[in-house]
Structures are given as C-alpha cells and as structure tokens.
N, C-alpha and C positions, 0 to 999 in steps of 0.2 A: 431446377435444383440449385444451378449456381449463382441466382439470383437471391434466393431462401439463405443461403450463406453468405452470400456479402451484407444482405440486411443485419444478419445477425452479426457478422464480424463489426459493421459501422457501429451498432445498436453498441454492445458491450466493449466497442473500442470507447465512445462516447462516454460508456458510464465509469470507467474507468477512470478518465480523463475529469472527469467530473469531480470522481473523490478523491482522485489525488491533487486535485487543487483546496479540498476539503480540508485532507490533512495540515499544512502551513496553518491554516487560519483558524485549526482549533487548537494547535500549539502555539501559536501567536494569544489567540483569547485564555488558556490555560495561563501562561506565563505574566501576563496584564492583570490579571481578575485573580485567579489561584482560583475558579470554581472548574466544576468537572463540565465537559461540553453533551449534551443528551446525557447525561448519566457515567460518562466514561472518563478517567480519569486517561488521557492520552499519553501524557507523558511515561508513565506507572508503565503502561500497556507497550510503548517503545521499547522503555529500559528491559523489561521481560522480554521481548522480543530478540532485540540483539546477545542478551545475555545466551539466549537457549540456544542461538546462531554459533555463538563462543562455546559456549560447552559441548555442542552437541560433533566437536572433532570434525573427520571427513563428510560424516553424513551430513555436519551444518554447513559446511562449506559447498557441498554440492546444491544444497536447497537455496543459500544464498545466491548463488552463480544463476538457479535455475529465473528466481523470482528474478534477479538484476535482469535475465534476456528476455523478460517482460516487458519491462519498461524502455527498453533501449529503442528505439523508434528507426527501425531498418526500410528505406526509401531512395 
C-alpha cells in the first residue's frame, strides 16, 4: 500500500509541476500575441481569481494560505 502512494504522490507531484511551469509560458504567449492559449484567456482567469481571493474576506484568506502550502516544496 505504501508503495501505491508514493506512485501516486510522485505521479501528481509530477503533474503538477508540469502545469505550473505551463502557466508562465501561457502568460508570456498571452501577453506577446494577445490570443487566448487552448481557448482560455489566462490573464482574464488570473485577475478573477485574485479578485474573488480579495473579496472573499477571512474565508479567502484562508483558501489563499491553504493553496500557497501547496506549493511550498517542504524537504
């Protein structure tokens, strides 16, 4: 079994990794070009993101906190 989880933790540490090296480079190509990357305008999709972070008071501050101790790479 602890073997079945570390796959899976590598597996979607990997893919994670993956798309967030995605993000830069579709904000990069947005910002160069002005077209949408697969269909999604990313930038659009940012600014709603942090905005609903701001509005959304205590509760968006904790969501905030929760998603930053995602990313934070503890080793």
């Amino acid at each position: 079994m602890e073997k079945v989880i570390n796959y899976l933790t590598g597996f979607f540490g990997g893919l994670m990794a993956v798309m967030m090296s995605i993000v830069p480079v579709t904000i990069l190509w947005y910002v160069l070009t002005g077209g949408d990357v697969w269909g999604m305008d990313v930038i659009t999709n940012l600014t709603i993101l942090i905005n609903n972070f701001g509005t959304g008071g205590f509760t968006g501050l904790v969501v905030l906190v929760l998603l930053a101790g995602l990313f934070v790479n503890e080793k």
